[in-house]
C-alpha positions as CSV (number, residue, x, y, z in Angstrom):
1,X,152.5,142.4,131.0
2,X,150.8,143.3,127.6
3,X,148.2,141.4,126.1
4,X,147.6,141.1,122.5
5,X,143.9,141.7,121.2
6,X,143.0,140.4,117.8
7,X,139.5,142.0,116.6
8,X,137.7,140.0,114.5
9,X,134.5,141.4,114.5
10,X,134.7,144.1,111.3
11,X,130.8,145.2,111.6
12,X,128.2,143.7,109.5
13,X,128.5,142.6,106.2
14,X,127.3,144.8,103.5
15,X,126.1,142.7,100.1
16,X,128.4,143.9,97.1
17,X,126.9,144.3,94.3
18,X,127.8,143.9,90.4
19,X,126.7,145.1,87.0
20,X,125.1,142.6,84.8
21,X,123.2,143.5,81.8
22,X,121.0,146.7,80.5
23,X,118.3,145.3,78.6
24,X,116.6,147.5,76.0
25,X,113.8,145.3,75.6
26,X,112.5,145.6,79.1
27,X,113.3,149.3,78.9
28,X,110.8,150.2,76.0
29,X,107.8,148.2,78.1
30,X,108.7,150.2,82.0
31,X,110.2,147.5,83.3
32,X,113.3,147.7,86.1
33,X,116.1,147.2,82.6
34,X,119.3,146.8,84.8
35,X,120.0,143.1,86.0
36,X,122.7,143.4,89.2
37,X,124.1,140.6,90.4
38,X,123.9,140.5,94.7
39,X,126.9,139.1,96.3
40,X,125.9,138.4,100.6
41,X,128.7,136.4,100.9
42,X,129.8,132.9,101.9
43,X,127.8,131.9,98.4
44,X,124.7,133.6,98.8
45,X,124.0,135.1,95.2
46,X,120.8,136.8,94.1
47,X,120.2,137.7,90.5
48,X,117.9,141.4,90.6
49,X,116.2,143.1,87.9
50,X,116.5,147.0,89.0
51,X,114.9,150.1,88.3
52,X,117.0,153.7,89.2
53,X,114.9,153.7,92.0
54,X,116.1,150.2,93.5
55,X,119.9,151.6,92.9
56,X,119.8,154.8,94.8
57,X,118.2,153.2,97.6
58,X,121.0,150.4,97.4
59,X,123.4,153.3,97.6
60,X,121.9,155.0,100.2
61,X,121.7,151.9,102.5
62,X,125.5,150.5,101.7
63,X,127.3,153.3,99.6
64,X,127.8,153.9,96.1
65,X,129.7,150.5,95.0
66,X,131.2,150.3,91.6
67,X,128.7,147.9,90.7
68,X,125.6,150.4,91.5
69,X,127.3,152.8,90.0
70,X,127.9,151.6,86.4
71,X,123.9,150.1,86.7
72,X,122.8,153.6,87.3
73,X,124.6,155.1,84.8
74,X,123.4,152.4,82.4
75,X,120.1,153.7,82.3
76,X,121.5,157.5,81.4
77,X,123.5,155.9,78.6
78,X,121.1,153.6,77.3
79,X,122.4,150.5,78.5
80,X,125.7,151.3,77.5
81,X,127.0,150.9,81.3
């Protein structure tokens, strides 16, 4: 007799996260210029202003996502994402 073992556990979630905005403005004064939206799932959404920095720690603790990607490079190319 074989039984049949579903796995539902897939490991913890890891937040995704999502290029917003590059904001010159907040650039020019030192201020974190990259806005990322946070997605933790089930609804839980943050809105974070980032500096390069906060982004390659975000990569190093869940990978380099799409979203952290673009931000980063947003600052290289002047917001241009």
């Amino acid at each position: 007799m074989s039984t049949a073992h579903h796995v539902t556990d897939q490991g913890p979630f890891l937040p995704s996260f999502r290029f917003v905005e590059y904001n010159p403005r907040r650039a020019a004064r030192g201020a974190e210029a990259v806005r990322v939206e946070v997605d933790y799932g089930h609804g839980d959404i943050d809105f974070l202003w980032m500096s390069p920095q906060d982004i390659r720690k975000n990569m190093m603790a869940y990978g380099r996502q799409d979203g952290l990607i673009k931000s980063l490079e947003a600052y290289g190319q002047g917001g241009e994402g």
